[in-house]
N, C-alpha and C positions, 0 to 999 in steps of 0.2 A: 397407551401409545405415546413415545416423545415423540422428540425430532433430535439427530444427532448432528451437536456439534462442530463436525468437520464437515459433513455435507449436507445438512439440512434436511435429509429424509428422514420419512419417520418408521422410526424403531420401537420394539417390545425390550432393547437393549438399553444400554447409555451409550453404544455409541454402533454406528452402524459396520454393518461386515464389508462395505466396500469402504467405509471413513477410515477402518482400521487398515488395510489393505494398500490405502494409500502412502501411511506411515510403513510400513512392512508385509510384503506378502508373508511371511512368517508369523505376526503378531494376531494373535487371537481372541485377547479382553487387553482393554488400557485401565489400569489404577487409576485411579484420581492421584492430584498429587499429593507430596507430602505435610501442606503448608496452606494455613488460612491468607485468608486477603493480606494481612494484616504481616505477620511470617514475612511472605514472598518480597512485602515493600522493605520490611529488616534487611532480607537476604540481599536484594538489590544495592540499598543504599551501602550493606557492609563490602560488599563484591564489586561494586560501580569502579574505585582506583585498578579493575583487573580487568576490567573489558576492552577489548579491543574498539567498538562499539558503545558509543556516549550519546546523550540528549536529555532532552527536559523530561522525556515518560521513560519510568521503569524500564529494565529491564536485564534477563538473565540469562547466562548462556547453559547449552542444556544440550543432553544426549540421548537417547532414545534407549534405555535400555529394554533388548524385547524379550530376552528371557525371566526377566523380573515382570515384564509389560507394563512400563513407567518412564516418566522422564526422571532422569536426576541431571540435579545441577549441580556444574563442572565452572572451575577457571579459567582451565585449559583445554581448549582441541573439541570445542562445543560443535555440534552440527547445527543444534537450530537454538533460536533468541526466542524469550517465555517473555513476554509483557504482562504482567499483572494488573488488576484495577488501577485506575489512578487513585488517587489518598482527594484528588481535587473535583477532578473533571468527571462525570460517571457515564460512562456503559462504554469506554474507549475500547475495552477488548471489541468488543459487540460492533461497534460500531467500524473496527477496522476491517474485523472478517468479513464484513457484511459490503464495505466498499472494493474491497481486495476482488471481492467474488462480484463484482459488477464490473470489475473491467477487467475482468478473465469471460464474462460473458461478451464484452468487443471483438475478445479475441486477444488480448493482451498476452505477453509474454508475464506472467506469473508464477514464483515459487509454490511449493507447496504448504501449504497453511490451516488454519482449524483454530479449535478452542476446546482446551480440557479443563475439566473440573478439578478444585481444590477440596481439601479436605472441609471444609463450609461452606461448597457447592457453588464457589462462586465460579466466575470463568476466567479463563489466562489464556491469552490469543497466543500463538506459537507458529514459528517462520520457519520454514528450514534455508539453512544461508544455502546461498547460490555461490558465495568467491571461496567454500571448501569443499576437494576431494573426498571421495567415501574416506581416504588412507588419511584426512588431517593437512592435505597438501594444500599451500595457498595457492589460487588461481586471482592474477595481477585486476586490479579494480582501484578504479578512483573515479572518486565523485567531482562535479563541476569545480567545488570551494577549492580542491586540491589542485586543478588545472589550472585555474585562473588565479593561484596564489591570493585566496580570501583564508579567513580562519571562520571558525563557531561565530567569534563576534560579529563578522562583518557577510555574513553568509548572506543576508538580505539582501548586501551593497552592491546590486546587480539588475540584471533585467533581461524578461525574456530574447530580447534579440543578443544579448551577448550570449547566451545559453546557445542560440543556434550558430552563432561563430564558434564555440567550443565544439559543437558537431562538427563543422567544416574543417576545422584545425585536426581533429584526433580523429575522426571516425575513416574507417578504411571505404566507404561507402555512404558519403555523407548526403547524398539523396534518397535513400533506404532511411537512413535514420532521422531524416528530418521528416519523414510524413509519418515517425514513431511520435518525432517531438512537441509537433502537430496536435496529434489526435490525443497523446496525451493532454497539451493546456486545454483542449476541450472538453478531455472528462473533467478535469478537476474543477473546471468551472460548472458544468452541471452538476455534477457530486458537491459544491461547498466545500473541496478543499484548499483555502487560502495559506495553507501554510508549508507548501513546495517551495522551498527556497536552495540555494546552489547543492546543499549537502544532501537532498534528496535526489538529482540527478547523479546515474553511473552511469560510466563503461568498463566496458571488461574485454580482456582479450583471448581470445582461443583460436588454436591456430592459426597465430600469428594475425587474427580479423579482430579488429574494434567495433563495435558495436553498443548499445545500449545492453545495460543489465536489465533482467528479469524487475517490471519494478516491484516500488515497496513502499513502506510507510503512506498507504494510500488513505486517509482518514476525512470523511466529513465533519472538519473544523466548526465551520459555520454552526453545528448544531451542538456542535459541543459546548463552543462559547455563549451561543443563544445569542446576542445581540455583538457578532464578528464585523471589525471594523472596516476591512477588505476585502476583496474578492479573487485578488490573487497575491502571491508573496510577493513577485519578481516582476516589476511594471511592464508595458504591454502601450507604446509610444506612450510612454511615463506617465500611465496611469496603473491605476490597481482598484477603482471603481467603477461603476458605471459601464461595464466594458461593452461592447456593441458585437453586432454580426460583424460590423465592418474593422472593427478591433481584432476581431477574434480569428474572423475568414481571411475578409480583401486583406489585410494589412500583414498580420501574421504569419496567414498560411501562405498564401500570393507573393508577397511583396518580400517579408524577411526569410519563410521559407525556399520560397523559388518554385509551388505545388501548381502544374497548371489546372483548367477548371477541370476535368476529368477525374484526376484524383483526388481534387477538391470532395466532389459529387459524392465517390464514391466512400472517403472517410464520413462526410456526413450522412449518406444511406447507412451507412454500418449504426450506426448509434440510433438514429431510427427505427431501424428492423428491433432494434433488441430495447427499446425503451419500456414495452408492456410486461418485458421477462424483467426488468428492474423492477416494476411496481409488485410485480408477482413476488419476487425476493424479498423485499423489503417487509412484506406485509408476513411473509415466514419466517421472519428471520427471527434473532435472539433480544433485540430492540425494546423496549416498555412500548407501549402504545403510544403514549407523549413522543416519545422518539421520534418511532415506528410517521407517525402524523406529521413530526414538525421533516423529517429527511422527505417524504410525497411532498408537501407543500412547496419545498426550497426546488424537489428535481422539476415541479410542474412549474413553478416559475421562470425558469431558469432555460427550460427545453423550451417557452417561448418566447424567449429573448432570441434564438437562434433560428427555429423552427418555425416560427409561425411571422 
């Protein structure tokens, strides 16, 4: 008996009948892919001038073939993005599926995602985009950097309360999206991910509403780096250390958001209720034990800084 990849059940298969079902009601066994660890960072680094889609981690764009029942990777008109190992940092796929699936447990607006085997068994986390139609069609998206005229370089040279003026300026409902905006700087601070900077926030528009995109790139930084210099990318009354409840609630949610106590209460109930289904996760998840130990130690420190 494993546990499958996409959803973490455990299977007599490699990958479970509801993991596969998620990728296609039609798909019936998934191949591994075609390409060792090793391979995939080749493919990436020769393919990187063709992506629409750029950063510091790998990655390929990719189609779901289900009558082969395989991904192959494309130039063009890709559905979902493959991230391979890093060559640097290790267990990133692991470590994204396993954050992505903790804030779809909040309740999070998330894509659909998983992690398939290579041909030398290793794992490749895999996204399916949210800004293409089934047909190839682009659906309008841009991220904070592109609102606020920053580039890749200067992505950093910003701070959460301009982030919620970018809410207020674009979002067709900018009181809706600010208690999205919210409750995300709150995971990412119990999660350890300090590396949300402008070009991780979107929006997108569908009929004719702006809104926040489905997120993504959710990673616990902090344990990746092991001894991470900050605690968040985008300061927070110009810090990015040390951040307090009072940083994080009164100031943030209150003050820059506009959230009164009510909804305050009940973003913080939400993460609460679901904090022993994280520990639960983690401890099944695809993680090494070193991991697996050092991501509980960081949420337990971290839930009482807020919580207790």
């Amino acid at each position: 008996m494993s546990r499958c990849p996409i959803t973490y059940e455990e299977t007599n298969e490699r990958y479970s009948a509801r993991g596969l079902k998620l990728l296609s009601r039609n798909l019936k066994s998934l191949n591994d892919l075609d390409y060792s660890k090793e391979e995939l960072l080749k493919e990436a680094a020769t393919r990187a001038p063709k992506m629409s889609i750029q950063g510091v981690q790998p990655k390929l764009s990719a189609v779901l073939n289900v009558s082969e029942s395989k991904f192959e990777i494309v130039d063009k008109k890709g559905l979902y993005i493959l991230k391979p190992p890093h060559d640097v940092f290790e267990e990133v796929p692991q470590n994204e599926d396993l954050t992505m699936r903790l804030a779809q447990k909040v309740g999070f607006n998330i894509p659909t995602h998983g992690m398939v085997y290579g041909k030398d068994n290793s794992l490749t986390y895999f996204v399916k985009r949210f800004d293409r139609t089934g047909r190839h069609k682009k659906i309008a998206v841009e991220d904070f950097a592109q609102l606020s005229g920053a580039t890749r370089n200067t992505k950093y040279n910003s701070s959460m309360e301009k982030a919620a003026k970018i809410v207020d300026q674009y979002c067709t409902f900018p009181a809706v999206e600010k208690v999205k905006l919210f409750e995300l700087t709150l995971f990412n601070f119990l999660t350890g991910n300090e590396d949300m900077h402008l070009k991780n926030f979107s929006l997108i528009r569908i009929n004719d509403k702006v809104e926040f995109t489905p997120f993504y790139d959710l990673v616990n930084t902090t344990i990746v780096l092991n001894k991470a210099a900050e605690e968040i990318a985008l300061p927070i009354r110009g810090r990015k250390n040390n951040l307090t409840i009072s940083d994080l609630v009164d100031y943030f949610g209150k003050e820059i958001c506009g959230l009164n106590d009510r909804i305050i209460k009940k973003s913080l109930e939400k993460f609460e209720s679901v904090i022993n289904e994280w520990f639960e996760l983690i401890e099944i998840s695809f993680l090494s034990k070193g991991k697996k130990e050092a991501y509980v130690n960081l949420l337990y420190l971290r839930r009482k800084r807020i919580f207790e």
